[in-house]
VOPAGU-2260 file (C-alpha; in pm, 1 decimal, decimal comma):
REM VOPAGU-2260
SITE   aa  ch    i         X         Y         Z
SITE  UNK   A    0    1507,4    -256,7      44,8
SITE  UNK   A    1    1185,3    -122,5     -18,3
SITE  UNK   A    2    1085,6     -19,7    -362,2
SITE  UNK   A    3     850,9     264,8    -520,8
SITE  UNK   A    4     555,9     252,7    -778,3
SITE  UNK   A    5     402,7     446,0   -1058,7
SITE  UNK   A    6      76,3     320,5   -1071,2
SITE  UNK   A    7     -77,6     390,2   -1377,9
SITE  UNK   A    8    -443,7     345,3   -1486,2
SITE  UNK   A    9    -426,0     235,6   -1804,2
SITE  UNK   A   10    -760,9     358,3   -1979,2
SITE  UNK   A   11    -781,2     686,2   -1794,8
SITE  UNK   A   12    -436,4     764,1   -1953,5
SITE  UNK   A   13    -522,0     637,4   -2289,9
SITE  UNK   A   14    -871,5     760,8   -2330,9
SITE  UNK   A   15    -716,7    1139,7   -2191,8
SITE  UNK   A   16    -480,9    1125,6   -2526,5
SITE  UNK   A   17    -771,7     981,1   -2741,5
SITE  UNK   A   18    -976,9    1222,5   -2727,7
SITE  UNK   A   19    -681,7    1517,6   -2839,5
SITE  UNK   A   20    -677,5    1591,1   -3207,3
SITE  UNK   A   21    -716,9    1268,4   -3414,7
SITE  UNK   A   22    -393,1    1118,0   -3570,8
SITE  UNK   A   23    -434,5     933,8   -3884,4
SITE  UNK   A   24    -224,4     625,8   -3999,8
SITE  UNK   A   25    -392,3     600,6   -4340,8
SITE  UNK   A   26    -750,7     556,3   -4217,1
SITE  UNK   A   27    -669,8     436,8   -3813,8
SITE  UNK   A   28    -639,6     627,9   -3585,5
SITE  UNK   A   29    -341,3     668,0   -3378,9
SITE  UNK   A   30    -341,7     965,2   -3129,1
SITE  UNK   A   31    -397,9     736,8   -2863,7
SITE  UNK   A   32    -105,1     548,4   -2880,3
SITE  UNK   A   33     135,0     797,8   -2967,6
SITE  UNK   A   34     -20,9    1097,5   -2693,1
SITE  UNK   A   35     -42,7     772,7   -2466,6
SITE  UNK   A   36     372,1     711,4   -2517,0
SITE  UNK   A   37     504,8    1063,8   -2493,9
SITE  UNK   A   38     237,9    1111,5   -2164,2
SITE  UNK   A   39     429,1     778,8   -1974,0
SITE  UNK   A   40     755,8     885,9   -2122,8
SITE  UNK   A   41     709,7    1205,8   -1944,4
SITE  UNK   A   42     579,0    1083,1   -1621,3
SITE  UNK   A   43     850,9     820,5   -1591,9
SITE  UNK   A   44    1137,2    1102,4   -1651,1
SITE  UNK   A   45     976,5    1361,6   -1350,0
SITE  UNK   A   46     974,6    1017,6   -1134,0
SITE  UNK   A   47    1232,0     778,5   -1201,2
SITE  UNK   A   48    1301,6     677,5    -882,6
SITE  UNK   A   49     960,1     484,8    -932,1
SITE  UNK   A   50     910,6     193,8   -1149,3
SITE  UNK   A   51     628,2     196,2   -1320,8
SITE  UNK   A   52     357,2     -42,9   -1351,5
SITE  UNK   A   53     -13,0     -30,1   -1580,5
SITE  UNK   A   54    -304,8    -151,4   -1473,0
SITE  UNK   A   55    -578,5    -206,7   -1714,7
SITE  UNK   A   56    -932,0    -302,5   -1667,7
SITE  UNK   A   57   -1140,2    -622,3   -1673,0
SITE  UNK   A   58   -1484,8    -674,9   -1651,8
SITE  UNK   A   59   -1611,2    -535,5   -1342,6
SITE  UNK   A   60   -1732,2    -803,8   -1029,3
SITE  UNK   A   61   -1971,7    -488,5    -963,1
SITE  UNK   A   62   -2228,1    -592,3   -1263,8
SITE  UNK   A   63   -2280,5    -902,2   -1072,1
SITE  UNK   A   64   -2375,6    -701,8    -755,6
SITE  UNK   A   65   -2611,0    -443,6    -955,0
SITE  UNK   A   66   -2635,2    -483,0   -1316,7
SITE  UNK   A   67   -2685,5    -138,7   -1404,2
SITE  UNK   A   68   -2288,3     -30,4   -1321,9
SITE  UNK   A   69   -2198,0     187,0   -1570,4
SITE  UNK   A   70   -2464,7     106,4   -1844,1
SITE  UNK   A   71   -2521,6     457,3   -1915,2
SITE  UNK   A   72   -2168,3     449,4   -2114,2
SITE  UNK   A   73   -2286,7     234,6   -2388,3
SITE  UNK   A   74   -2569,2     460,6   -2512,1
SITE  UNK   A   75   -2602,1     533,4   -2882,3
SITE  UNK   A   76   -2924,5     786,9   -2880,5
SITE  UNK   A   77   -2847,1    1155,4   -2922,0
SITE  UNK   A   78   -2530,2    1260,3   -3175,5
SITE  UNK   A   79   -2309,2    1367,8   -2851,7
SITE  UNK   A   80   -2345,9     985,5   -2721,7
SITE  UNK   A   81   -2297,0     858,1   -3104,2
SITE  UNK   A   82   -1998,0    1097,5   -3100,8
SITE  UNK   A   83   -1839,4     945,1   -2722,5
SITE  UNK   A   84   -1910,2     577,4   -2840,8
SITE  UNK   A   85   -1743,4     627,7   -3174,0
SITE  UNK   A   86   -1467,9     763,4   -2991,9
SITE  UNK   A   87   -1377,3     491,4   -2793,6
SITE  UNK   A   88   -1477,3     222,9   -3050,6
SITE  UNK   A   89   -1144,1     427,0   -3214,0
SITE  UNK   A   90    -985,8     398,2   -2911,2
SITE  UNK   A   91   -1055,7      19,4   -2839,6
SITE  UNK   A   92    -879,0     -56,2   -3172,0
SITE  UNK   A   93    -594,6     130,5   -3062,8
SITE  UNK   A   94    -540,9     -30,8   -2689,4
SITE  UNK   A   95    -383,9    -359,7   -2795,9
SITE  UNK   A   96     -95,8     -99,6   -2982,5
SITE  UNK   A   97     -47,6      63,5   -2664,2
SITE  UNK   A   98      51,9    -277,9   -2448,2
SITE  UNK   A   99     250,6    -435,8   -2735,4
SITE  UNK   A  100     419,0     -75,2   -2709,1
SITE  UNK   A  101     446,8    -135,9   -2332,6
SITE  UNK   A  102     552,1    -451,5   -2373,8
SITE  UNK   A  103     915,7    -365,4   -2606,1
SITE  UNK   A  104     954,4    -107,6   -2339,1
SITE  UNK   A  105     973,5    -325,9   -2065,0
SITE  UNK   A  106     664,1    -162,4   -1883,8
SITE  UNK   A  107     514,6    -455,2   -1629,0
SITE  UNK   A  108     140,9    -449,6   -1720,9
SITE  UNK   A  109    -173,9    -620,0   -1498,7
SITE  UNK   A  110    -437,3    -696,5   -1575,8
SITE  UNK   A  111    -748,7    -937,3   -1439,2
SITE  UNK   A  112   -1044,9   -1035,3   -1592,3
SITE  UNK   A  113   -1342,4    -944,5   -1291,5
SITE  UNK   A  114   -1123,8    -625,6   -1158,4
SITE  UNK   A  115   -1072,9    -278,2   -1275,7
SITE  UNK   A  116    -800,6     -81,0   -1268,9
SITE  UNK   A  117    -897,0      88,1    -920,4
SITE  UNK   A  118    -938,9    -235,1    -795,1
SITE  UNK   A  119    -563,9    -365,0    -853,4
SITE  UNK   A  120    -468,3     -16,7    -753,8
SITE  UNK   A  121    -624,1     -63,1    -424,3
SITE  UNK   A  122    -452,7    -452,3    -378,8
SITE  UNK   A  123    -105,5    -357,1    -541,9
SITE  UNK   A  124     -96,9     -46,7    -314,3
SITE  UNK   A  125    -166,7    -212,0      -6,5
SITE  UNK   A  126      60,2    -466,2     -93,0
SITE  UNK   A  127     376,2    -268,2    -161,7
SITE  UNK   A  128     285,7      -3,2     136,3
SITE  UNK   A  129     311,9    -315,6     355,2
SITE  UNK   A  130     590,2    -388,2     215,3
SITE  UNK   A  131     802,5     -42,9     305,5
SITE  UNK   A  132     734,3      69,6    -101,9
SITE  UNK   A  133     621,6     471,0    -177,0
SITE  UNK   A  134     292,5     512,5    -414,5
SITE  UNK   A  135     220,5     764,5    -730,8
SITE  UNK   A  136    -110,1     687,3    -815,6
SITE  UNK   A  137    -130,2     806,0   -1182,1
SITE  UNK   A  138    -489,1     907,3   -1307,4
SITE  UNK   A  139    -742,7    1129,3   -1350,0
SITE  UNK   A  140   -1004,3     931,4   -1172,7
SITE  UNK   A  141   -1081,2    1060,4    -834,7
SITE  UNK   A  142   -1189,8     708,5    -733,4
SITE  UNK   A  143    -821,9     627,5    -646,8
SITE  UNK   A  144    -836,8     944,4    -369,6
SITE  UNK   A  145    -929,1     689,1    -147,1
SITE  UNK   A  146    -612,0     486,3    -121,7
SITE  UNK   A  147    -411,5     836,1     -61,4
SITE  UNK   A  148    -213,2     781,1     248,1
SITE  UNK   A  149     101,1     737,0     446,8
SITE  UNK   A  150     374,1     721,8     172,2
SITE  UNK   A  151      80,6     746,4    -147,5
SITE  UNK   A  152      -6,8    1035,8    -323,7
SITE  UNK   A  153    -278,5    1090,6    -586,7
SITE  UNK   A  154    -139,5    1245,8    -910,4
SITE  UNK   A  155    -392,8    1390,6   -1199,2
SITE  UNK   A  156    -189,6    1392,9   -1557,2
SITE  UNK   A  157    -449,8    1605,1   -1676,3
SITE  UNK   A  158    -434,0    1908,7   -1436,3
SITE  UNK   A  159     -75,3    1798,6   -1295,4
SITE  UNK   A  160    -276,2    1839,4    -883,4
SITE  UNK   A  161    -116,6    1597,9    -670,2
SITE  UNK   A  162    -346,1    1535,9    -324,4
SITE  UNK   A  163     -93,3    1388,0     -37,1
SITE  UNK   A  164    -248,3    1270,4     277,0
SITE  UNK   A  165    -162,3    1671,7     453,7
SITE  UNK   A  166    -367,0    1815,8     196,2
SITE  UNK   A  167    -649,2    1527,7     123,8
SITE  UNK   A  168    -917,0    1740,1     339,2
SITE  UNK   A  169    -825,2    2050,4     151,5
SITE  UNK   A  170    -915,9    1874,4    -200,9
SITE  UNK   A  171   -1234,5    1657,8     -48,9
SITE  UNK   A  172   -1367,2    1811,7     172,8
SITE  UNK   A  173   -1363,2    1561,5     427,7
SITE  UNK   A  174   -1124,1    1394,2     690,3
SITE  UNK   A  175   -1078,2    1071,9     594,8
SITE  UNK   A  176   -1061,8     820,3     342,1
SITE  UNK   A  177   -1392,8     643,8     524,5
SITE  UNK   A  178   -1580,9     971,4     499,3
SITE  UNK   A  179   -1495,1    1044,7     152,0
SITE  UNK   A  180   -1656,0     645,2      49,2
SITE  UNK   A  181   -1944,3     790,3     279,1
SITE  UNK   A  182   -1950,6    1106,7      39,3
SITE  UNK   A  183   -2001,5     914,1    -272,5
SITE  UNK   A  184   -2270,7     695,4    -153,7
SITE  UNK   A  185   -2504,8     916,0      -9,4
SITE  UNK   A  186   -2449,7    1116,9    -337,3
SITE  UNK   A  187   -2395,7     816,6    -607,3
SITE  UNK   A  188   -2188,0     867,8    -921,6
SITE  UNK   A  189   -2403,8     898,9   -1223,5
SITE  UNK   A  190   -2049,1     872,7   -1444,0
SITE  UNK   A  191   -2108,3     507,1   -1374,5
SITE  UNK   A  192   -2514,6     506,2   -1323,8
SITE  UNK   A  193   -2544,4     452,1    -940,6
SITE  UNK   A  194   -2775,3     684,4    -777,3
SITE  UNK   A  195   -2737,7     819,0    -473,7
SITE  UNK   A  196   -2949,5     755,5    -147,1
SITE  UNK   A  197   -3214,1    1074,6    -297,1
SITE  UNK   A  198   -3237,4    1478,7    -152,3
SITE  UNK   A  199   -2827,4    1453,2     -78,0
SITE  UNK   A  200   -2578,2    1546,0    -363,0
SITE  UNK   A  201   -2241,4    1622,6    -373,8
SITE  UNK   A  202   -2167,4    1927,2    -136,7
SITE  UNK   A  203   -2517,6    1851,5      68,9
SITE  UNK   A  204   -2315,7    1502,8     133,7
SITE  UNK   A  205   -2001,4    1675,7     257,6
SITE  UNK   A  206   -2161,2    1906,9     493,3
SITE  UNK   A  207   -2368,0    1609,6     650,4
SITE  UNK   A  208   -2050,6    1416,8     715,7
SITE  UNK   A  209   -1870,5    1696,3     880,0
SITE  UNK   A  210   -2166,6    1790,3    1054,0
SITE  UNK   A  211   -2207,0    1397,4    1174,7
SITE  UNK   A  212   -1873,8    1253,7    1120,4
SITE  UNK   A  213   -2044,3     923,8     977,4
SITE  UNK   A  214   -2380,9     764,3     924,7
SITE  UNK   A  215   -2359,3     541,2    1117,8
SITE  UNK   A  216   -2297,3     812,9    1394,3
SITE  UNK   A  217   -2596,8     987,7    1287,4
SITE  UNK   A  218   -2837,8     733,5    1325,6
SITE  UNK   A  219   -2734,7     599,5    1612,5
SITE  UNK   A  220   -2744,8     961,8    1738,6
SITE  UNK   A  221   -3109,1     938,2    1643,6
SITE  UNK   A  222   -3221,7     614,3    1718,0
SITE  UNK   A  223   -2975,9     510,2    2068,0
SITE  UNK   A  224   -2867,5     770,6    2256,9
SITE  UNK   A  225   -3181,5    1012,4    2140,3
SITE  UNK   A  226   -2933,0    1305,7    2121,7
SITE  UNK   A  227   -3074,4    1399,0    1816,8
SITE  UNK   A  228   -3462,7    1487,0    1750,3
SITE  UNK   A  229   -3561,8    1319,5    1431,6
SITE  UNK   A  230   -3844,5    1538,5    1417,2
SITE  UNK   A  231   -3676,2    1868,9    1409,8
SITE  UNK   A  232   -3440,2    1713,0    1118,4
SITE  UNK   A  233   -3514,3    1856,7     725,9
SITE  UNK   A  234   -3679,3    1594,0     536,6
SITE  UNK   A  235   -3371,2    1454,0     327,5
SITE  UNK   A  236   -3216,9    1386,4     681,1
SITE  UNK   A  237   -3480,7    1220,8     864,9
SITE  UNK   A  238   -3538,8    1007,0     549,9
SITE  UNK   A  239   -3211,8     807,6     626,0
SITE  UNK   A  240   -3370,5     697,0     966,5
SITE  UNK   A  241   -3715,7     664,3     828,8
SITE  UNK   A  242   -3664,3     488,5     527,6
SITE  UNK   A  243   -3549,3     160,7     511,6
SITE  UNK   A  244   -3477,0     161,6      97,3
SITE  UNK   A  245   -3220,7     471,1     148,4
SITE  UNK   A  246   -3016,3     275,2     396,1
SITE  UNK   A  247   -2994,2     -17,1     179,9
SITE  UNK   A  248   -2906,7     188,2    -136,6
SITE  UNK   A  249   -2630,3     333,9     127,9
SITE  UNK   A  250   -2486,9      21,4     175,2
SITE  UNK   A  251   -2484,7     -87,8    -151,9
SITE  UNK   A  252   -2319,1     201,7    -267,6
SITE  UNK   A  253   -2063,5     168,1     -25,6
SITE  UNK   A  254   -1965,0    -144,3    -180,4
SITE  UNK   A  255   -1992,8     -65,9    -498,4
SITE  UNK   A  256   -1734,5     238,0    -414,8
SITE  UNK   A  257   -1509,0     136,2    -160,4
SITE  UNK   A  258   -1229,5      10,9    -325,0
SITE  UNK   A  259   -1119,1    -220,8      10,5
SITE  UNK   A  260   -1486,9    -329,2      52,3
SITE  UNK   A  261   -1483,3    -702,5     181,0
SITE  UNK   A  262   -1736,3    -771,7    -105,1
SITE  UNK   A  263   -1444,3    -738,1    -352,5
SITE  UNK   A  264   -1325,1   -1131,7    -446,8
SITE  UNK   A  265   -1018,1   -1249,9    -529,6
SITE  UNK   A  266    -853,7   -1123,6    -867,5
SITE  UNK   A  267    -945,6   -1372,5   -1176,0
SITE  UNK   A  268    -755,6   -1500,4   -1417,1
SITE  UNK   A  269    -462,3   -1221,5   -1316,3
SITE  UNK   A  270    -208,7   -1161,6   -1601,8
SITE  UNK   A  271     102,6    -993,7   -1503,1
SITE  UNK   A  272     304,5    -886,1   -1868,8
SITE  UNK   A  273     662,3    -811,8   -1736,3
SITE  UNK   A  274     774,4    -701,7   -2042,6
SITE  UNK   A  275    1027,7    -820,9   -2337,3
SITE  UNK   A  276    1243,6    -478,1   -2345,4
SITE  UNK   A  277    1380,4    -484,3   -2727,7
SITE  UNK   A  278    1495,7    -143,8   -2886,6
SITE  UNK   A  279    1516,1    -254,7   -3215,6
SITE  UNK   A  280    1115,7    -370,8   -3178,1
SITE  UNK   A  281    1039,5     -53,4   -3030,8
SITE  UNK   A  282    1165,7     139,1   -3326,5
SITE  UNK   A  283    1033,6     -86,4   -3537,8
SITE  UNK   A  284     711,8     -27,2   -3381,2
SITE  UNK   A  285     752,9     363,3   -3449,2
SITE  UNK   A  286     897,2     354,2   -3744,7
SITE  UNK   A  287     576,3     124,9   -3859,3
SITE  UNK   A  288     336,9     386,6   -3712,4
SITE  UNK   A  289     536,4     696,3   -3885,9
SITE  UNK   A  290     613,6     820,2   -3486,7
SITE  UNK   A  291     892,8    1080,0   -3621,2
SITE  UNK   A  292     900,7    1293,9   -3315,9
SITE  UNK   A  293    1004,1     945,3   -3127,9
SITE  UNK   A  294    1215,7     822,0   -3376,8
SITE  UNK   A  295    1417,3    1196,0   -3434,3
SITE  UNK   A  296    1626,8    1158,4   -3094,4
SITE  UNK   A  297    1554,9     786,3   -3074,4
SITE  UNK   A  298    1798,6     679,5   -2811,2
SITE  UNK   A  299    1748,9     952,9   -2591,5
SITE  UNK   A  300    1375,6     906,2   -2606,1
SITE  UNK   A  301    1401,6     551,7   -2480,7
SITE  UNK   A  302    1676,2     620,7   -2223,2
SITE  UNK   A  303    1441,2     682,1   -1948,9
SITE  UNK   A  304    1254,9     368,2   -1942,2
SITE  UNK   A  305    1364,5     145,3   -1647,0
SITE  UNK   A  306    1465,2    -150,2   -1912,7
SITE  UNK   A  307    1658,1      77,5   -2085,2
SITE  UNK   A  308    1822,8     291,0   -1827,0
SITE  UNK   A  309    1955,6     -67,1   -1634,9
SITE  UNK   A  310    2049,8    -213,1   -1941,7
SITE  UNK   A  311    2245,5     154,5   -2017,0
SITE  UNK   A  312    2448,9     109,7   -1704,1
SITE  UNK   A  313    2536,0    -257,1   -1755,3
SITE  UNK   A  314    2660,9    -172,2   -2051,0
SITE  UNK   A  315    2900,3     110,2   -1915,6
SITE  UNK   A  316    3263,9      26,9   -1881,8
SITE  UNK   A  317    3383,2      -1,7   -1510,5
SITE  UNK   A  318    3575,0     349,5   -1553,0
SITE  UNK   A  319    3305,0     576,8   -1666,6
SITE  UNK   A  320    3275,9     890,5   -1492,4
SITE  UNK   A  321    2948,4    1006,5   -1409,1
């Protein structure tokens, strides 16, 4: 019997509720774990026919392929940056919380050390699609877009869109999940310091693909069949057949982006925390980090938690009425 997922990216989730109003615990912070808790709690009651799973990032096997991936993050220059950095140095000392949380709630958690969360999205996805399973993706990184398809959908916790494959051209622009990789090479992502190919951003990128379908249909348009004159081309086009730096950047990028790109190894050192569901932990755990809002309608606040709703129904005499 096939199964479904809530996949859940870990960081994008926690970082979301880290950055609301700051929760003190003497002097720690604590709105991350406790905006990160009612967030799941919610998502897991709207879908409970789905178990959920969290994936949390590793270091990335893209800083061996180009060492500048996502550098830009760790600047400490102007105030704003000082600001960001302190924020997630704050937020840092409040992840380890959030899994031992996870962890008394019987939430399975993955993690591995050269992968981000995308990454296991991408190989836990494929894997359970294969498998006859049904896909949330949970996140607010558009990244995951590309692994929308039959029987996954892409759901933002932030602005509560959900992109199915019907409607994936209507939210990218483009046709497919190819084209959209396409899309974000040829324009980069500064959010994690890879520049594009040059002259092509975001919405230049999306009319060249639906103008060409591909690039690799474009310049073979150019170069093989001659169907298209290179000279009559503007500038920022003709560069991608002229210039051999732009089509290397182009192919870097795609592997840097594409989530299924054959350049992605083999998950290291992959920890898979199934959980040790215990109530009384749980509400120690909340009771230690003053949660009252948890702890006011305590039993009904857990009840929705896989661990908890199984363990519920064990626990029911053969006669109950539903």
């Amino acid at each position: 019997m096939s199964k479904n997922y809530l996949l859940i990216d870990g960081n994008s989730l926690g970082h979301f509720y880290n950055n609301a109003k700051p929760l003190h615990l003497g002097e720690f912070q604590v709105q991350a774990i406790h905006g990160f808790l009612k967030g799941l709690r919610e998502q897991i009651a709207m879908f409970q026919n789905y178990q959920p799973v969290v994936l949390w990032d590793g270091a990335s096997w893209r800083k061996l392929m180009f060492a500048a991936y996502k550098d830009n993050r760790e600047k400490r220059e102007t105030k704003n940056e000082i600001k960001v950095q302190d924020q997630k140095d704050a937020y840092k000392k409040q992840q380890p919380y959030i899994r031992k949380a996870l962890r008394f709630l019987g939430v399975p958690q993955v993690m591995a050390l050269n992968m981000e969360a995308d990454d296991l999205g991408a190989i836990l996805t494929d894997r359970y699609v294969k498998n006859g399973g049904n896909i949330i993706l949970l996140t607010g990184d558009k990244d995951w877009l590309q692994l929308v398809g039959p029987g996954v959908v892409w759901r933002d916790f932030v602005n509560h869109r959900l992109v199915t494959q019907k409607d994936f051209k209507e939210f990218t622009g483009v046709d497919t999940i190819r084209q959209f990789v396409e899309v974000k090479a040829l324009a980069g992502d500064m959010g994690d310091n890879v520049a594009g190919v040059g002259g092509i951003g975001q919405k230049g990128a999306v009319d060249f693909i639906n103008q060409y379908g591909s690039v690799s249909a474009f310049t073979n348009a150019c170069i093989l069949d001659k169907s298209i004159d290179v000279a009559k081309l503007p500038k920022k086009y003709r560069a991608l057949v002229d210039d051999e730096d732009k089509a290397i950047t182009f192919s870097r990028n795609i592997d840097l982006m594409d989530l299924r790109t054959t350049a992605r190894p083999a998950p290291q050192a992959l920890e898979v925390d199934k959980g040790d569901p215990s109530k009384e932990k749980f509400r120690q755990f909340c009771e230690l980090l003053l949660f009252k809002s948890i702890l006011k309608d305590f039993d009904s606040w857990i009840s929705v938690f896989p661990a908890f709703r199984e363990r519920r129904r064990r626990l029911q005499p053969n006669n109950t009425k539903e």
